[in-house]
C-alpha positions as CSV (number, residue, x, y, z in Angstrom):
1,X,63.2,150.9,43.5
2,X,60.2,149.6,42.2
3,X,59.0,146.1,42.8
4,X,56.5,143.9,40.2
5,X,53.0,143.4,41.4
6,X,52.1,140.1,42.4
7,X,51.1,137.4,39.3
8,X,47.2,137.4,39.4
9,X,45.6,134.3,39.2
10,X,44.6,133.8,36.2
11,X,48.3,133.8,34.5
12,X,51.4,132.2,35.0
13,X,53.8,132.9,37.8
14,X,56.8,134.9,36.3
15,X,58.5,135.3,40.1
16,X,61.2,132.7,39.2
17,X,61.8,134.2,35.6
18,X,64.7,136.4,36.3
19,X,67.0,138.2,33.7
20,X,70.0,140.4,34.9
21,X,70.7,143.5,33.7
22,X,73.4,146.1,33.7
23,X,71.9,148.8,36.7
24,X,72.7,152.4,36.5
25,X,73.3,152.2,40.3
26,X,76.5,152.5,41.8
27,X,79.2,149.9,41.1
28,X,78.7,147.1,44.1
29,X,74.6,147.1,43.1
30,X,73.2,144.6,41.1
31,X,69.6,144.8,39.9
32,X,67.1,142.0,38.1
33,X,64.6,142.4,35.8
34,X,61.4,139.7,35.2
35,X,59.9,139.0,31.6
36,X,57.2,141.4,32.1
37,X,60.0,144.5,32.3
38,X,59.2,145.6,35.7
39,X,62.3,146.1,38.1
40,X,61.8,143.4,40.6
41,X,64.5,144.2,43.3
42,X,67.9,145.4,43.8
43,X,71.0,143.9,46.1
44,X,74.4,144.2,47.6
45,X,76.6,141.3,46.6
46,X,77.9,141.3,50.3
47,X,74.1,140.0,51.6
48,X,72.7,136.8,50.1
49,X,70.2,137.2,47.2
50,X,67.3,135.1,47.5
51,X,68.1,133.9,43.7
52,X,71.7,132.7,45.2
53,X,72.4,128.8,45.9
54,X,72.9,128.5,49.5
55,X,76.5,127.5,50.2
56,X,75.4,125.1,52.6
57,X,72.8,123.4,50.8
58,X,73.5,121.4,47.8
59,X,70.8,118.7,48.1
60,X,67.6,120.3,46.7
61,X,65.8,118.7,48.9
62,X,63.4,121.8,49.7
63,X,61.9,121.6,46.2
64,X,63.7,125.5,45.8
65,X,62.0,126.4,48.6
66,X,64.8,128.4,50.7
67,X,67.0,128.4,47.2
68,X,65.4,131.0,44.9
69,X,62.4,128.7,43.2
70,X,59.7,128.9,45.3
71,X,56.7,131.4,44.2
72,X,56.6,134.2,46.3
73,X,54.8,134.1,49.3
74,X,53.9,137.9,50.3
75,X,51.2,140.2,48.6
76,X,50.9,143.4,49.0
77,X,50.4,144.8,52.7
78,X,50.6,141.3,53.9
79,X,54.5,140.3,53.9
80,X,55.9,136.8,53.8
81,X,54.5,134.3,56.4
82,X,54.9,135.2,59.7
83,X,55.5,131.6,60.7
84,X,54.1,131.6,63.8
85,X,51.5,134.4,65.5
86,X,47.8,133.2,65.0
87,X,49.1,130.5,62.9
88,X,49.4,128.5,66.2
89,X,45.4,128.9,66.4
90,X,45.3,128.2,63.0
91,X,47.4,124.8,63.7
92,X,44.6,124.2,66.2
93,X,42.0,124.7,64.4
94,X,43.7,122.1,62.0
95,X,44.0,119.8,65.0
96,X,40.4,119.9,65.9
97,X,39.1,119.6,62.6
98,X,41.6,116.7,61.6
99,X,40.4,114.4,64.7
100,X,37.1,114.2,63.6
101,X,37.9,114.3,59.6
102,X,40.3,111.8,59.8
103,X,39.4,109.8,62.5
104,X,36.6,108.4,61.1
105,X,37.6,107.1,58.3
106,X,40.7,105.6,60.3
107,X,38.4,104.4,63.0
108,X,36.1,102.7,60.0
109,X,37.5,99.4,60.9
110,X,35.5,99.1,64.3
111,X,32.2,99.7,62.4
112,X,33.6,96.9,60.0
113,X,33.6,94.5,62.5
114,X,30.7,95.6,64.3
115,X,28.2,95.3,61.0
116,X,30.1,91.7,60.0
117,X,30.5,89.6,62.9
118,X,27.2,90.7,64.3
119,X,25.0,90.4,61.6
120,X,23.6,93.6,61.9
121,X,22.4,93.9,58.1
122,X,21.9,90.2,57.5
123,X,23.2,88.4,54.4
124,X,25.7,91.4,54.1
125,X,29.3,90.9,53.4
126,X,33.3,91.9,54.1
127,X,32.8,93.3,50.3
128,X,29.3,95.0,50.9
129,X,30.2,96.4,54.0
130,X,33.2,97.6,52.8
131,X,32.1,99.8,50.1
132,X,30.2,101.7,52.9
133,X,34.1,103.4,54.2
134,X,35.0,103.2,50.4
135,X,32.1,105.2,49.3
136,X,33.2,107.8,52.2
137,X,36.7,107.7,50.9
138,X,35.6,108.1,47.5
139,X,33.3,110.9,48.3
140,X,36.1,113.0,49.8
141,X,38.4,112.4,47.0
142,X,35.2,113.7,44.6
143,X,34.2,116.4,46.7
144,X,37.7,117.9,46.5
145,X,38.4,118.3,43.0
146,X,36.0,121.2,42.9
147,X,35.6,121.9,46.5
148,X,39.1,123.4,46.9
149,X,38.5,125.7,44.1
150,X,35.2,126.9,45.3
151,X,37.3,127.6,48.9
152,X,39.8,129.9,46.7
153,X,37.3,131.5,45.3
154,X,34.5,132.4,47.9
155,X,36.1,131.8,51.2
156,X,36.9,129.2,53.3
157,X,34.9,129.7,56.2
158,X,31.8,129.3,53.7
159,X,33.2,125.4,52.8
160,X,33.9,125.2,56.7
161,X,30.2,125.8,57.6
162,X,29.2,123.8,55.1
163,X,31.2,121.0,56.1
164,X,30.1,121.2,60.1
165,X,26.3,121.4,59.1
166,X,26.8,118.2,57.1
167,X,29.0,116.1,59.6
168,X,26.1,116.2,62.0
169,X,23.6,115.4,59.5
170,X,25.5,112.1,58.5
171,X,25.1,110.7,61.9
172,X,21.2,111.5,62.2
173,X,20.5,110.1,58.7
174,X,22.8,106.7,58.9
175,X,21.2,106.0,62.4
176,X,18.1,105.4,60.2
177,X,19.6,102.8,58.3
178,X,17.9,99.6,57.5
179,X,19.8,98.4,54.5
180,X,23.4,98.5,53.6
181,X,22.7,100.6,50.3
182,X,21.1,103.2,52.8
183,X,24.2,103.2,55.2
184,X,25.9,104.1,51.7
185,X,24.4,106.9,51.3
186,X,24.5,108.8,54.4
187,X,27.4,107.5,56.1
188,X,29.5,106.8,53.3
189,X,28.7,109.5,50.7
190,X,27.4,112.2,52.6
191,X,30.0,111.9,55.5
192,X,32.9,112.0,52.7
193,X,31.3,115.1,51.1
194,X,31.3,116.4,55.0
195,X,34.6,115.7,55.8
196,X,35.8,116.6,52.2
197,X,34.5,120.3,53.3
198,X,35.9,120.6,56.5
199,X,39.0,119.4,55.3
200,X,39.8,121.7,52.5
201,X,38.5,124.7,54.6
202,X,41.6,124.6,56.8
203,X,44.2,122.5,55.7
204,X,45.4,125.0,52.9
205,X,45.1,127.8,54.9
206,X,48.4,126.9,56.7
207,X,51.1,127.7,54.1
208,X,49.5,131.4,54.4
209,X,51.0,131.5,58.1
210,X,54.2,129.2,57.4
211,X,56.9,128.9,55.0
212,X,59.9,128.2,57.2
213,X,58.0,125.7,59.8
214,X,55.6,124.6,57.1
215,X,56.5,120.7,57.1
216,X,56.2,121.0,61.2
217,X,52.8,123.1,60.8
218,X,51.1,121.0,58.9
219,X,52.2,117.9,60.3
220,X,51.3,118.9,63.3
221,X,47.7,119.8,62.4
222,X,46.9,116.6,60.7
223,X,47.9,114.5,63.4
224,X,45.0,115.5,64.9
225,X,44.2,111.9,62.3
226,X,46.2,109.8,64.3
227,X,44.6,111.2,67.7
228,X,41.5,111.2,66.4
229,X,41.6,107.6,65.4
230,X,43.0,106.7,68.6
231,X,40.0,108.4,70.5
232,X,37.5,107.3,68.8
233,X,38.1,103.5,68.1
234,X,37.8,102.9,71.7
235,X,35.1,105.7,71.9
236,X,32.7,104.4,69.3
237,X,33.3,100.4,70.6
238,X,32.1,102.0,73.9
239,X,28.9,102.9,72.4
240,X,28.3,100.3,70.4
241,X,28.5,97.8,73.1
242,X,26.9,100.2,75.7
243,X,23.9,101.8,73.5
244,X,24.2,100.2,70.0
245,X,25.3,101.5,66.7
246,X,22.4,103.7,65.8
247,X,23.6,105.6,69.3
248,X,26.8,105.6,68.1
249,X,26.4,107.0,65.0
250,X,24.8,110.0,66.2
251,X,26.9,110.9,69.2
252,X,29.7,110.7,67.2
253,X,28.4,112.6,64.3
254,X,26.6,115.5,66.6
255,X,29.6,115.9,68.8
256,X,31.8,116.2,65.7
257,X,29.4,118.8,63.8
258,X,29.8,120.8,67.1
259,X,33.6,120.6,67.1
260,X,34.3,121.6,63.4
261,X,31.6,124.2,64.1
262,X,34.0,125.9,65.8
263,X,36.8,125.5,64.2
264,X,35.3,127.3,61.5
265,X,34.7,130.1,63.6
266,X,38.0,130.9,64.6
267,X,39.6,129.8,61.0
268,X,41.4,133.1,59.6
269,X,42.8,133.1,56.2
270,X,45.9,136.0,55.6
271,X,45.4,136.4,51.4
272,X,42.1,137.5,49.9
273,X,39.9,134.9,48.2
274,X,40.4,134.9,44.3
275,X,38.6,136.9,41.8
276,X,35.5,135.0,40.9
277,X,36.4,135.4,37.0
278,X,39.8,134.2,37.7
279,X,40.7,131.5,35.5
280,X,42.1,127.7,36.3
281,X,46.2,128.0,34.8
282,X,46.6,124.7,32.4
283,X,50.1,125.1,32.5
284,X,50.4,123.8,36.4
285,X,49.2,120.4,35.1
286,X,52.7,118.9,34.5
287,X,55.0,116.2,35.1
288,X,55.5,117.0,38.4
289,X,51.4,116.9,39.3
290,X,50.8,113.6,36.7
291,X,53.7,111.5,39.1
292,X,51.9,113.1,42.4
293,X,48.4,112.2,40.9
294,X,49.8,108.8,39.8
295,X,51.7,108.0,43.6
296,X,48.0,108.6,44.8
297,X,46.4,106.4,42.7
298,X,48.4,103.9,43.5
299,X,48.0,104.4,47.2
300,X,44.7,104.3,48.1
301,X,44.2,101.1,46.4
302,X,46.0,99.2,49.0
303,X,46.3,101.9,51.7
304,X,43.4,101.3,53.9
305,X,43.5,97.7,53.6
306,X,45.4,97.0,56.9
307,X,43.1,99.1,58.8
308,X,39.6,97.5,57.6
309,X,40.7,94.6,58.2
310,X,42.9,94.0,61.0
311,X,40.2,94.2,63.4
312,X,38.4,91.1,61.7
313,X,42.0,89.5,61.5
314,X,42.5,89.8,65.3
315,X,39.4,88.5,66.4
316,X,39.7,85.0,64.5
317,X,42.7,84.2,65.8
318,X,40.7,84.1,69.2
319,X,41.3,88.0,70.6
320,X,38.6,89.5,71.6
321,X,36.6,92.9,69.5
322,X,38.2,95.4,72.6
323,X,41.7,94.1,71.9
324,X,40.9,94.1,68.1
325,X,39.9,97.7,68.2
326,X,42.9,99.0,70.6
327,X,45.3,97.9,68.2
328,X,43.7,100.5,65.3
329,X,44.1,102.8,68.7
330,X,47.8,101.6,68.4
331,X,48.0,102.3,64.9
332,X,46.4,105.9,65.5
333,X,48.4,106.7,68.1
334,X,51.7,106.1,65.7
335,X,50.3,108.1,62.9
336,X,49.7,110.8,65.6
337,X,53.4,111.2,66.6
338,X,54.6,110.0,62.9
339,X,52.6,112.6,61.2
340,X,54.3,115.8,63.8
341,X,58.1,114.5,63.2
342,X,57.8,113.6,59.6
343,X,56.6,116.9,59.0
344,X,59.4,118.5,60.9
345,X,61.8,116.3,59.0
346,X,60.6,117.3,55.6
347,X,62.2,121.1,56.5
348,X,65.5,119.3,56.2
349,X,65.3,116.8,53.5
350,X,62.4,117.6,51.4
351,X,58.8,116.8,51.8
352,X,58.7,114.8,48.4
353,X,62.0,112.3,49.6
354,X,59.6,112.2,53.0
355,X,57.2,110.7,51.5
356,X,58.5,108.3,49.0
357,X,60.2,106.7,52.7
358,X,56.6,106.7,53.9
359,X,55.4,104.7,51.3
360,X,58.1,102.4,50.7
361,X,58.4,101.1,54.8
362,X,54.4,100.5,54.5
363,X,54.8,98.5,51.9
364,X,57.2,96.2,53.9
365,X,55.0,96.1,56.6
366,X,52.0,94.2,54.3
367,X,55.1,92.4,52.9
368,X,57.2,91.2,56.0
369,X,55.7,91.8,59.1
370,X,51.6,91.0,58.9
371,X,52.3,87.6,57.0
372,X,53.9,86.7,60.0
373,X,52.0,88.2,63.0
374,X,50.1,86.0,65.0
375,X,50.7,87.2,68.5
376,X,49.1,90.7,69.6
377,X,52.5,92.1,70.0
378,X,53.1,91.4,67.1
379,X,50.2,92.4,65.5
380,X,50.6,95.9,67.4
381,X,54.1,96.0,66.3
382,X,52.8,96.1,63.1
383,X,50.3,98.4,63.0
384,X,52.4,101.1,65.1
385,X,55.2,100.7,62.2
386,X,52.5,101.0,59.6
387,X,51.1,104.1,61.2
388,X,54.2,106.1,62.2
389,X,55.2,105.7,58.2
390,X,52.2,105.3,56.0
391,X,50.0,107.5,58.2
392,X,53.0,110.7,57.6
393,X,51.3,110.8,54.4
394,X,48.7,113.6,55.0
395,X,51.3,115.5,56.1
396,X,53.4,116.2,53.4
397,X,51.4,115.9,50.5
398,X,50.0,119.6,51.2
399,X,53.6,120.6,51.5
400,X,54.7,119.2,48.7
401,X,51.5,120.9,46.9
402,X,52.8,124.1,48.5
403,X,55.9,124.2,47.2
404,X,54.7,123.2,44.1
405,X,52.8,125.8,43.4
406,X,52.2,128.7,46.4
407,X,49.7,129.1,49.2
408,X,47.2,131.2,46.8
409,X,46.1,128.0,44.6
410,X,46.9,125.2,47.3
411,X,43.4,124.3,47.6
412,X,42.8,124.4,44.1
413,X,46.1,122.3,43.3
414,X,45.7,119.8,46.1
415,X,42.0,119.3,45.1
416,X,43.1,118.1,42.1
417,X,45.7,116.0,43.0
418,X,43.4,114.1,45.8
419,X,41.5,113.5,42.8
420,X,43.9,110.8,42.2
421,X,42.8,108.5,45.5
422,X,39.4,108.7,44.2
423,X,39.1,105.1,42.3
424,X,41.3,103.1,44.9
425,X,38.6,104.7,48.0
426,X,35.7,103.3,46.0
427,X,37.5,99.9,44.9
428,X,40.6,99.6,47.2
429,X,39.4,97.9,50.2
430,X,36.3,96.2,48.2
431,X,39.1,94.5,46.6
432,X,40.5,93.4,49.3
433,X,37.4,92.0,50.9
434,X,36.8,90.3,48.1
435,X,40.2,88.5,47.6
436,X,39.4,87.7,51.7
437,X,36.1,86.3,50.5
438,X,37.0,84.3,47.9
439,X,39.9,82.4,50.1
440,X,37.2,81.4,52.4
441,X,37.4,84.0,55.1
442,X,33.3,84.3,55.5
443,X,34.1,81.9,58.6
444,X,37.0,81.5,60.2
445,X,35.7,80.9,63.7
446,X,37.8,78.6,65.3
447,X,40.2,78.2,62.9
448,X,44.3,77.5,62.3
449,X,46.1,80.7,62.5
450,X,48.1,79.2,59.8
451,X,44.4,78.7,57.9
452,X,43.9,82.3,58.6
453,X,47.2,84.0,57.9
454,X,46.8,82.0,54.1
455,X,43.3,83.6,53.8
456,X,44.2,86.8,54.1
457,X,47.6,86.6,52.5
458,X,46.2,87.9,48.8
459,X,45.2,90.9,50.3
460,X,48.6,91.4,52.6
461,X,50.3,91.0,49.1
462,X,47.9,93.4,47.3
463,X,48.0,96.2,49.7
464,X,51.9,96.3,49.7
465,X,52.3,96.2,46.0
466,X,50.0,99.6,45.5
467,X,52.3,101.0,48.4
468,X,55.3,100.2,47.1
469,X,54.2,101.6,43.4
470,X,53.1,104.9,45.1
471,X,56.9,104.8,46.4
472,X,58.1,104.6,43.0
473,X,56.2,107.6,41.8
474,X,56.8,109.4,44.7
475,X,60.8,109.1,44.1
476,X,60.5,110.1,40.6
477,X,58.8,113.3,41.6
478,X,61.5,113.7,44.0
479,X,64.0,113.8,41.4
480,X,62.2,115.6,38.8
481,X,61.7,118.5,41.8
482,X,65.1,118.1,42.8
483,X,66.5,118.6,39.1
484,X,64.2,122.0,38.6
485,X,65.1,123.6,41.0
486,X,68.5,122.9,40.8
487,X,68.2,124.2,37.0
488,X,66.3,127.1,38.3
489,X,68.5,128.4,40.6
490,X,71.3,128.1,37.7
491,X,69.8,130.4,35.7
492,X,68.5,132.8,38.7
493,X,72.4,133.1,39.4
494,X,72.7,137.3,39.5
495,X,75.3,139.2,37.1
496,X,77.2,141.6,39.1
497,X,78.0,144.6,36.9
498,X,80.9,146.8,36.9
């Protein structure tokens, strides 16, 4: 028996393009054959081919994964994933990396505050200061579109050093500062090209060491965004009220450097890294990537809204900056546990289904809840729904990309459709600081909570109509998935042949 060598890089995957044929074998064989002519595998009809429909799973909510449409996962000497092994250092790895990726963007909302309401850069405002976490959102998104491809192609650990070196260099440069426009610069751009590194140095290395637990894997790993966020709101209020923001800047930066430091070190990817030459496959920019691309434009327009500027929120209806910053703690700590059980769900019904509920539960938080929170519990309430839900995204975006399209060019593939946050992390929560601005919310010392809940009711209303438009997208890629792979599998069903 003879089976096809793995699809190189450069063209198409022809794993999934099964034709039967009559085999020469004994009666109860059946063999398949792929387009190239190579015999791919043979099979008793008494075991399960992998090409068969599952009798007990009529849903297609794993995007084909465990039904016969996923691309194969092995390469030669390797095998499939061993889903488990090293991977649980791997998963680590992921943790570590994620806390200090993820959490300071998450944790932006304490600096927010911090820059605003104490006039640190004087004249400076919600919208100014704003753009400083949307440049570092924005940077990330830009940085991955070609960042992930240069991981495929000369290693991981290369990005991951990369990535460390820069992280600490943000926090000695921004402590610097003396002018918004500089803060920019170093600790919005250069700490989203930082995290953008570290990021795509590990996150895609996953899939190579899960297929059946991948949803739990990588959910898993990138809560290390929730905990990180919880950490270091608290953390970096500490300093800044203790030592000032320059201090806080670098301790957190240095202390983060040294962390994804060694990650990096102990990062191990399973396949080889891509031939230099290989060459980017047009065909895997579809329908299926043009919805995914479109759900995350649409999300980060209005995503990070309720984190910037909740903290600002709390503290004029009278709480004070500690409470203000322990409720993006709260949020954190949701996103934390949200992020591990939604990826373990989308095993069962499908990470694309996962996170179309993700997005369409945020989007009734801006809706129905923060309009009418004017109580800390309440407020709290509403940031721990918003972050168990809308925070499960990082989590099964890489899955879904996965599925999509194999471990091999998940970096490459997931680059690209990051790519689509990039406008709404430089615009999204400008926007919304300046829809603040304009309904008077400059100075709202001392003012109504009804007052206050009407100032900052444009931006409640814009941030939960990108949400709920990411939803829509998100279930339309659910059902295009769900409808090729159930096509798929069709015509994957083996002949048996007399």
């Amino acid at each position: 028996m003879q089976t096809s060598e793995p699809p190189s890089d450069s063209t198409p995957d022809t794993s999934s393009q099964l034709l039967p044929v009559v085999s020469e074998k004994p009666r109860s064989k059946v063999s398949f054959r792929n387009t190239e002519g190579a015999e791919d595998e043979e099979s008793d009809p008494d075991k399960k081919s992998e090409t068969q429909k599952p009798e007990d799973d009529h849903s297609g909510a794993h995007l084909g994964r465990r039904r016969g449409s996923v691309r194969r996962e092995s390469l030669a000497g390797l095998g499939p994933p061993p889903d488990g092994g090293y991977g649980w250092i791997m998963v680590m790895c992921g943790v570590i990396t994620m806390i200090f990726v993820g959490g300071r963007d998450w944790s932006f909302g304490v600096y927010q505050r911090y820059y605003t309401q104490e006039k640190i850069f004087e004249g400076s405002t919600n919208q100014q200061i704003a753009f400083v976490g949307s440049a570092s959102l924005g940077a990330w998104g830009v940085t991955g579109l070609f960042i992930g491809r240069v991981a495929d192609k000369y290693g991981f650990r290369l990005v991951g050093f990369v990535g460390a070196f820069l992280y600490a260099l943000t926090g000695v440069l921004a402590a610097q500062c003396n002018a918004v426009w500089q803060l920019m610069l170093s600790q919005g751009l250069l700490g989203g090209i930082a995290t953008s590194c570290a990021f795509y140095s590990i996150i895609p290395v996953l899939p190579q060491y899960f297929e059946k637990r991948r949803g739990m894997a990588v959910g898993m790993a990138v809560s290390g965004v929730g905990l990180g966020g919880f950490l270091m709101a608290p953390w970096t209020q500490a300093i800044l009220d203790t030592l000032g923001w320059r201090w806080a800047l670098r301790i957190v930066h240095i202390t983060g450097g040294v962390c994804l430091l060694v990650s990096t070190l102990l990062n191990r990817p399973r396949y080889p890294r891509l031939s230099a030459s290989a060459r980017f496959d047009r065909s895997d920019i579809n329908l299926p990537f043009f919805l995914l691309f479109g759900s995350m434009l649409a999300l980060n327009f209005g995503f990070f809204v309720l984190q910037y500027y909740v903290p600002s929120y709390a503290t004029n209806l009278g709480y004070t900056p500690q409470q203000a910053s322990l409720i993006l703690s709260f949020i954190n700590i949701a996103a934390f546990l949200g992020r591990i059980l939604q990826g373990a769900g989308s095993d069962f019904i499908g990470p694309s289904l996962s996170l179309t509920l993700c997005f369409v539960i945020s989007s009734l938080v801006y809706f129905v809840w923060w309009p009418f929170s004017k109580t800390y519990g309440a407020l709290v309430g509403a940031g721990v729904v918003f972050g168990a839900f809308g925070g499960g995204y990082p989590s099964l975006v890489p899955v879904v990309v996965g599925d999509m399209y194999g471990s091999r060019k998940s970096a490459t593939m997931l680059g690209l459709a990051y790519g689509g946050l990039i406008p709404g992390s430089f615009l999204g929560t400008v926007l919304g600081g300046r829809l603040i601005d304009n309904s008077g919310g400059s100075d709202l010392a001392g003012a109504d909570p009804d007052v206050i809940v009407h100032t900052y009711l444009p931006a409640m209303m814009y941030g939960g109509s990108c949400m709920l438009l990411s939803a829509v997208l998100a279930g339309a890629l659910t059902i295009v998935l769900r409808q090729r792979a159930r096509r798929d599998n069709a015509t994957a069903t083996p002949i048996i042949t007399a």
